[in-house]
N, C-alpha and C positions, 0 to 999 in steps of 0.2 A: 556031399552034393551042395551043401550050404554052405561050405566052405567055397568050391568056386563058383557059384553064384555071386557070393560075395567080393568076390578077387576079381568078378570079373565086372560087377556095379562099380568095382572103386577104377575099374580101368578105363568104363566107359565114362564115368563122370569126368575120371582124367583127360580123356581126349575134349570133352566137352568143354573144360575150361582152358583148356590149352586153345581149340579153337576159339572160346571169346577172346583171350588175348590176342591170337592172330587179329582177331575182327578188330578187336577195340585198336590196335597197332595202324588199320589200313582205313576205319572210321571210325574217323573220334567222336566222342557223345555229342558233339555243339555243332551236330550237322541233324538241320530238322527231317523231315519225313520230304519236303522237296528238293532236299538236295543243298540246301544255304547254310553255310555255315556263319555262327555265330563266331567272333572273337571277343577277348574283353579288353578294356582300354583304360588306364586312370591317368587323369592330368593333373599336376599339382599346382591345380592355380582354378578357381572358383569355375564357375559354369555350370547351362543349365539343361539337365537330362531330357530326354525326349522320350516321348513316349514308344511305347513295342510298338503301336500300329502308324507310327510316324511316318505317311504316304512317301516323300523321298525318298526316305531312307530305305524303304520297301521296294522303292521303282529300283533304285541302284544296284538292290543284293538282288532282284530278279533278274537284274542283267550282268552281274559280274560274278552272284551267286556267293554272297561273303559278307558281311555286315558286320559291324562292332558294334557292342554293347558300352558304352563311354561312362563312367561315373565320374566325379571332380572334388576336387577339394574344399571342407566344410569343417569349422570348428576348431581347424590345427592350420599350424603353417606348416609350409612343405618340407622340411626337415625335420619333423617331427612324424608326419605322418611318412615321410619315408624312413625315417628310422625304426619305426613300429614294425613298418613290413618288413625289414634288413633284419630284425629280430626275430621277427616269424619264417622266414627262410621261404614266405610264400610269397608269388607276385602274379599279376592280370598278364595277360599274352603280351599287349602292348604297355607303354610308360614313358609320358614324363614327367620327369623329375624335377623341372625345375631347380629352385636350390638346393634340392639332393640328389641330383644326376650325379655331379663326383662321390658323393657319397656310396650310392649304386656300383657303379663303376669300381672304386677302390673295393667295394662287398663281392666285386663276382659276379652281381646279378644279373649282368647284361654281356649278350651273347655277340661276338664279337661278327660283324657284317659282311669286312672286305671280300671276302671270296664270294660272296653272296651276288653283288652286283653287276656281275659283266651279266648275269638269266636275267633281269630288269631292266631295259633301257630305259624306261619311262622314269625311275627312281636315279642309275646309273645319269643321265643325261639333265639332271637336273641343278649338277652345279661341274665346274671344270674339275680337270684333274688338278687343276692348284689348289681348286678350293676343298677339294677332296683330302686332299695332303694337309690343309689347313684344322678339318676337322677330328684327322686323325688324333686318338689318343697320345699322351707318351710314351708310350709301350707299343706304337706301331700302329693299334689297332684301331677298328672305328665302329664305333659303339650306339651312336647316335646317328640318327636324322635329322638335322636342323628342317625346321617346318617353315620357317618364312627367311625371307629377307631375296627371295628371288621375282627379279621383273624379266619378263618375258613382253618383244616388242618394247614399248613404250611406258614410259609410267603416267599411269594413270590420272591418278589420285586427286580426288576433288576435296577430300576430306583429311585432315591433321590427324593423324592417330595417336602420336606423342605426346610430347609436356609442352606446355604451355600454360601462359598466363592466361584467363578465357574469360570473360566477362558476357551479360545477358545482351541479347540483340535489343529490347525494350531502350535499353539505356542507351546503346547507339540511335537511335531511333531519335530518344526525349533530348539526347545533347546537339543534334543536328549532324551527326556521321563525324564526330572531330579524328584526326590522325592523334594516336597515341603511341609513342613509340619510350616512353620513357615510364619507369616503375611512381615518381611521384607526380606523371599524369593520370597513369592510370587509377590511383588512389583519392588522387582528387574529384575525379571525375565520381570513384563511386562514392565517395562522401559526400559530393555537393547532389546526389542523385537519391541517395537516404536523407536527405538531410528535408527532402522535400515528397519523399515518396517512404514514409517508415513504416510502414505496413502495406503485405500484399493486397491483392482484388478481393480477398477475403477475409480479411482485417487482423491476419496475422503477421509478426512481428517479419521485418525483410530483412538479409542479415548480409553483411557488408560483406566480409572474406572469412572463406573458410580453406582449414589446413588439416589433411589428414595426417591425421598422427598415430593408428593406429597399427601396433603391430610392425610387419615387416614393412607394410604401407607406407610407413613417415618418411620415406624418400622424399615425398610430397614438401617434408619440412627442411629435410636437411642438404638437399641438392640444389634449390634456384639459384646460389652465387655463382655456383660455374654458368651459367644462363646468362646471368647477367654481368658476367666479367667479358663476355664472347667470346665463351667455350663452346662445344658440343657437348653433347650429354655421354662422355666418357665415361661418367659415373662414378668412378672409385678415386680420380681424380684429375688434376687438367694436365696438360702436356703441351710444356713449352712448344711450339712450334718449330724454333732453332734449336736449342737447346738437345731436343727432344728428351728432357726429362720429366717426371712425373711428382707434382705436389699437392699435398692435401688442399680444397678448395675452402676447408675452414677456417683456414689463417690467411687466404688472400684479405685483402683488404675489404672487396665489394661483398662481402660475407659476412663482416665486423655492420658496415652498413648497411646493407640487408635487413637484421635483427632489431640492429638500432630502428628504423623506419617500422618495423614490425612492432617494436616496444611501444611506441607511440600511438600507432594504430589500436593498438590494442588498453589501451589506456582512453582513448577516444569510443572504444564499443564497437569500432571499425570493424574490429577480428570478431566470429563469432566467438563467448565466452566459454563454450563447450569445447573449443576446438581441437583441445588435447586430453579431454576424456573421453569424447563421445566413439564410438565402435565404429567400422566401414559401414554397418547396417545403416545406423542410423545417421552417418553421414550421404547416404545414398537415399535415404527418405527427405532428406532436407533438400538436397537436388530436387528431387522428381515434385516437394511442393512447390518447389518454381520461386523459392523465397531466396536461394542464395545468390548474389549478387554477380560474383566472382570468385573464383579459386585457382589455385596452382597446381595441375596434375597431369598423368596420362590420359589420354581418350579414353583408351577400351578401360579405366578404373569406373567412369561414371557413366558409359555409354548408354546402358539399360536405364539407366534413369534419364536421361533425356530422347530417348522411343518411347519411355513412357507419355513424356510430354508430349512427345509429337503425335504421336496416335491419340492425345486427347483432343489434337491440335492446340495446342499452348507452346505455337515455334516462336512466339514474341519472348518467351521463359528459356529457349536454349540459347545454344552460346558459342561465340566466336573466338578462336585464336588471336594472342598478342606474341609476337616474342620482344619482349619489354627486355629494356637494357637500365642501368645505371644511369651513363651517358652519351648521349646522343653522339658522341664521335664513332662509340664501339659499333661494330659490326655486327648482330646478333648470328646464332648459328642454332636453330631450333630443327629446321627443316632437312634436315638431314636424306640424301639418299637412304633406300632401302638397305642396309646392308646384313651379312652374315654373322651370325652369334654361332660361334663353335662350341661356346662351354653349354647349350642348352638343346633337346632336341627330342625325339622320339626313339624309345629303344626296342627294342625285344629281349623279354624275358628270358632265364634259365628256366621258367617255368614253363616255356610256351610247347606244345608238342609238335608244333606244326610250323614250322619256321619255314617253310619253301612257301605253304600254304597263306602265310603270314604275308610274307612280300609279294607276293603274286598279288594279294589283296591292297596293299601299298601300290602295286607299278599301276593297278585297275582302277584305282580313283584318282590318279594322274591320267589317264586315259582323255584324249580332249572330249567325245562325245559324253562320258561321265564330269568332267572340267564345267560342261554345259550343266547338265542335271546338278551336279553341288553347288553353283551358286543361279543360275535362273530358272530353275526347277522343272518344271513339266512343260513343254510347248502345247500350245492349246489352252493351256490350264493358267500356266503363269506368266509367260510371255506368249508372244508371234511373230512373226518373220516377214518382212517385207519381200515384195520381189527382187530387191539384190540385194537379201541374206541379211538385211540390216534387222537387228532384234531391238521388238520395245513390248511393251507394257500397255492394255487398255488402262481405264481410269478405273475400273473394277477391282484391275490387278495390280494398280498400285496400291490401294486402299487395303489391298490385303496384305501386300509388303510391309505395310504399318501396322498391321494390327497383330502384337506380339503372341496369343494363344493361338492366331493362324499360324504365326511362321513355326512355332513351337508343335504343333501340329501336322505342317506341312511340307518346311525344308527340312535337312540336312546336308550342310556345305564343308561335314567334316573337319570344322578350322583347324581344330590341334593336329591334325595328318599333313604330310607333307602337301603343298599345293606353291603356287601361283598367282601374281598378280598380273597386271596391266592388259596384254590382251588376248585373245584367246587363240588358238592355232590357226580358224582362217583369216587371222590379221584386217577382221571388219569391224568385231565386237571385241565390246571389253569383258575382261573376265568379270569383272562386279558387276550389275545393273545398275549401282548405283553411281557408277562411274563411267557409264555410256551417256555422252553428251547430252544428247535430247534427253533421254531419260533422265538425268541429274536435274535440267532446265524443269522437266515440268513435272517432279514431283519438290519443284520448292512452295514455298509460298509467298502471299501476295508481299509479304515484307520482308522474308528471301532473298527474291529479285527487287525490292526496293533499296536495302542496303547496299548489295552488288552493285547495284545498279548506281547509287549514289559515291562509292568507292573506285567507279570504274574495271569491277574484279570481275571475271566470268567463274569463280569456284572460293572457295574456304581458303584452299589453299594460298591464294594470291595476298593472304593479308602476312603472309611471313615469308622472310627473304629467304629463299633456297642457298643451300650450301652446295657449289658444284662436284666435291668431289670428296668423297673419306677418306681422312689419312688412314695408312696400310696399319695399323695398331687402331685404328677404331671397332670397336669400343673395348679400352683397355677393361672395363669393369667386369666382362667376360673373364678377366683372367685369374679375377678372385677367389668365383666359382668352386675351383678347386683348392685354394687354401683349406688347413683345417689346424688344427688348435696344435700340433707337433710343429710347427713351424716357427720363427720369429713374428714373420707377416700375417699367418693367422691368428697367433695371437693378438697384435697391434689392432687386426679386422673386428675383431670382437670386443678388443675394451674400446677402440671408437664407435663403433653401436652404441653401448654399454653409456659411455658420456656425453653422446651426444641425445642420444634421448633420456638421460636425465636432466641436463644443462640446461638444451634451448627454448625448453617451453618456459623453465625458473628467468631465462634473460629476456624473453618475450612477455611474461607477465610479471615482469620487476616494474618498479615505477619509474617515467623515463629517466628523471631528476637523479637515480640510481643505477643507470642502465651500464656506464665505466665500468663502475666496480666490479657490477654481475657479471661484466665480459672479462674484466679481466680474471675473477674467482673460475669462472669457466675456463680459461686458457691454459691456469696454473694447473686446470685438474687434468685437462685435458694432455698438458706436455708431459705431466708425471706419471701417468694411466696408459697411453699409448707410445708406444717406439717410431713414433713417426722416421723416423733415418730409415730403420727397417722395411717400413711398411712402405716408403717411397723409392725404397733402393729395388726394391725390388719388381716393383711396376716398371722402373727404368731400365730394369734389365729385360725384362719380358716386352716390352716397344722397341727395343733394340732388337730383341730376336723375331718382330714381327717384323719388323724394315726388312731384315736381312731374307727374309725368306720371301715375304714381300718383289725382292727385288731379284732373288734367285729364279722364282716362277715367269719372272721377263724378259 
């Protein structure tokens, strides 16, 4: 009798665990008690987490019933820390990888999409079928979601998001609004401006230019010749125009000069002295005290540091685009349309269980009525609506717009998920608030609109000359992406790393009287160390096969 008693406990425990499996099969644990499922998300590129009871973020999973849990990058660079997890064999639902998405990709890790997208038109419909074709893997398949580079309607854009030269609004102010269009006005100007202002409001020291050089960061240092030669920011290198081939921008000539004028500067106290030891951290604290004069970088690099300033209101301490040339003949080419990055994007995991679940939650924050919610938040709450559908802001709710533990509290605009710029589907509003006219106008300030206003500009934008049109190979620097050390060209990719952040800070802080020799010790090291032929043959092969197909999709 105890014997089937026994046979028959182990049969019903059987059934019982075989139905949790069914269960856990048809709901999976990260769906809570109402119904929302949780996803997990990692981006390899910094940012900052929000809190579980984050009110948008709350409004949007109660309406689309799906939310992510987003963590970012911290302490490692993104090939390092996606290498970690490519070893662990574990990964978050969602991922990107930044400069380990090839990495990813060649591992496996990412579950391939195409068949996925004809069930989402809102993801489906977000870029053509050429561009689709563009993003496609080499192996056919498409692995990624590219997250930005699309304008819907109009482009917007009141604000520079890219590189530039950027100098503090105080000092347009104190020099009487002069036109700068060249690198040794720009320099001048800030030195004849320290030279009379060497300590902040606070009687801390002011510091003329700063260059980040930390880390994968130092693009900061080692990219402004092609700027200033009047390239675009191709990034890996420039590209004849006729020609169309591709060469390293550290042997043009306005790169030699560049350093040299840096050497100098830097010999005068111009350059801050820290500028090639100090961390992104504490390059970011130097911003936000409102002592750095000017710098060379991307927006979103020092962004959060200058909301800090503005929500202290210290907008006399933020700062304005140059796109600064060598010589005033050249053409500068900073402003670039918005365009598509194929080597970088959002993937889905082999870890993910819920992959229909997954993109349904992707098509649902492309949704325009959700479009609304991720970036002007709550109507009532954070904006209102006129009677013909025009959205603005009380003065209450701009003030909150500013105040960074509010928005970190309050929005979620999802950035690293697929989305959208310029205007929003009923073609009245823009998708930013801070890119809707009136709203742009009057959350400036009184010196804001006095610069504008003394420039003749209506936005940020207007102080750099737009580039009308990408070439069909922009931005070649995407194409690196997937290099890796078995290659000719990855290797070359890596010992130019390698020499150029050793070299350029030794020829930027050489004494000028010395500055020859340094460049040329550099050059020697630099033609023996790197296969430039390889490294340039091969970027000229890859612009060739972007024309070509380029010109196939027409």
């Amino acid at each position: 009798m105890k014997k089937i008693i026994s046979v028959l406990s182990l049969f019903l425990i059987g059934l019982l665990v075989l139905s949790g499996c069914e269960s856990d099969k048809e709901t999976s644990s990260n769906v809570d008690e109402n119904g929302i499922k949780t996803f997990t998300a990692f981006m390899a590129v910094p940012g900052k987490e929000l809190p579980d009871d984050n009110r948008m973020m709350n409004k949007i999973a109660e309406k689309i019933g799906a939310k992510a849990d987003v963590t970012w990058l911290t302490g490692q660079t993104a090939s390092e820390r996606i290498g970690v997890m490519i070893a662990g064999g574990e990964y978050p639902d969602f991922i990107d990888g930044s400069d380990g998405t090839a990495a990813l990709i060649n591992a496996g890790a990412l579950i391939p999409l195409e068949d996925y997208l004809d069930d989402y038109p809102n993801i489906k419909n977000l870029y053509t079928d050429a561009q689709w074709n563009q993003i496609r893997h080499e192996d056919g398949h498409i692995y990624i979601i590219p997250q930005f580079g699309v304008v819907k309607g109009q482009n917007m854009a009141v604000n520079h998001s890219d590189e530039a030269f950027w100098i503090q609004k105080r000092i347009l102010e104190w020099a009487d609004y002069p036109e700068i269009t060249t690198l040794d006005e720009y320099f001048d100007l800030i030195e004849s401006y320290l030279k009379e202002n060497p300590t902040s409001e606070d009687g801390q020291k002011n510091i003329g230019f700063s260059i980040l050089s930390d880390d994968w960061r130092y693009f900061c240092l080692e990219n402004p010749p092609q700027f200033l030669a009047g390239y675009p920011n191709d990034g890996a290198a420039v590209i004849d125009p006729v020609t169309k081939e591709a060469k390293v921008y550290d042997q043009i000539p306005e790169a030699k000069e560049y350093y040299k004028i840096l050497s100098e500067k830097f010999a005068k106290g111009i350059v801050d002295p820290e500028t090639f030891t100090m961390s992104y951290d504490q390059y970011i604290a130097k911003i936000s005290s409102g002592r750095v004069l000017g710098m060379v970088d991307q927006y979103w690099q020092f962004q959060d540091a200058e909301t800090s300033l503005k929500s202290q209101g210290l907008d006399h301490l933020t700062y304005v685009p140059l796109d600064l040339v060598l010589d005033k003949n050249v053409t500068p080419q900073y402003f670039s349309p918005p365009t598509l990055n194929v080597a970088n994007g959002l993937g889905i995991s082999i870890s993910n269980k819920d992959v229909e679940g997954s993109l349904k939650f992707l098509n649902d924050l492309l949704d325009p009525e959700v479009m609304v919610m991720r970036t002007w938040g709550e109507k009532g709450v954070d904006y209102e609506v006129d009677d013909k559908g025009l959205f603005y802001r009380t003065e209450e709710q701009r003030k909150n717009a500013k105040n960074q533990n509010y928005v970190t509290n309050n929005f979620s605009d999802y950035n690293y998920f697929p989305t959208y710029t310029g205007m929003l589907e009923d073609g009245i509003n823009a998708v930013s608030p801070g890119e809707q006219p009136d709203e742009f106008y009057a959350t400036l300030s009184d010196l804001d609109r006095k610069i504008l206003d003394a420039y003749g500009y209506k936005k940020w934008t207007d102080f750099l000359t737009p580039v009308k049109e990408n070439a069909p190979w922009y931005p070649i620097y995407s194409a690196t992406n997937g290099w890796t050390a078995s290659t000719p060209e990855g290797i070359s990719k890596e010992k130019m790393t390698e020499v150029k952040q050793q070299w350029l800070p030794k020829v930027i802080m050489t004494s000028p009287d010395k500055f020859e020799s340094a460049w040329d010790d550099y050059m020697d090291a630099y033609n023996s160390q790197v296969d430039v032929k390889a490294y340039e043959d091969a970027l000229t092969k890859e612009v060739q096969r972007r024309i070509e197909v380029s010109e196939s999709n027409n």
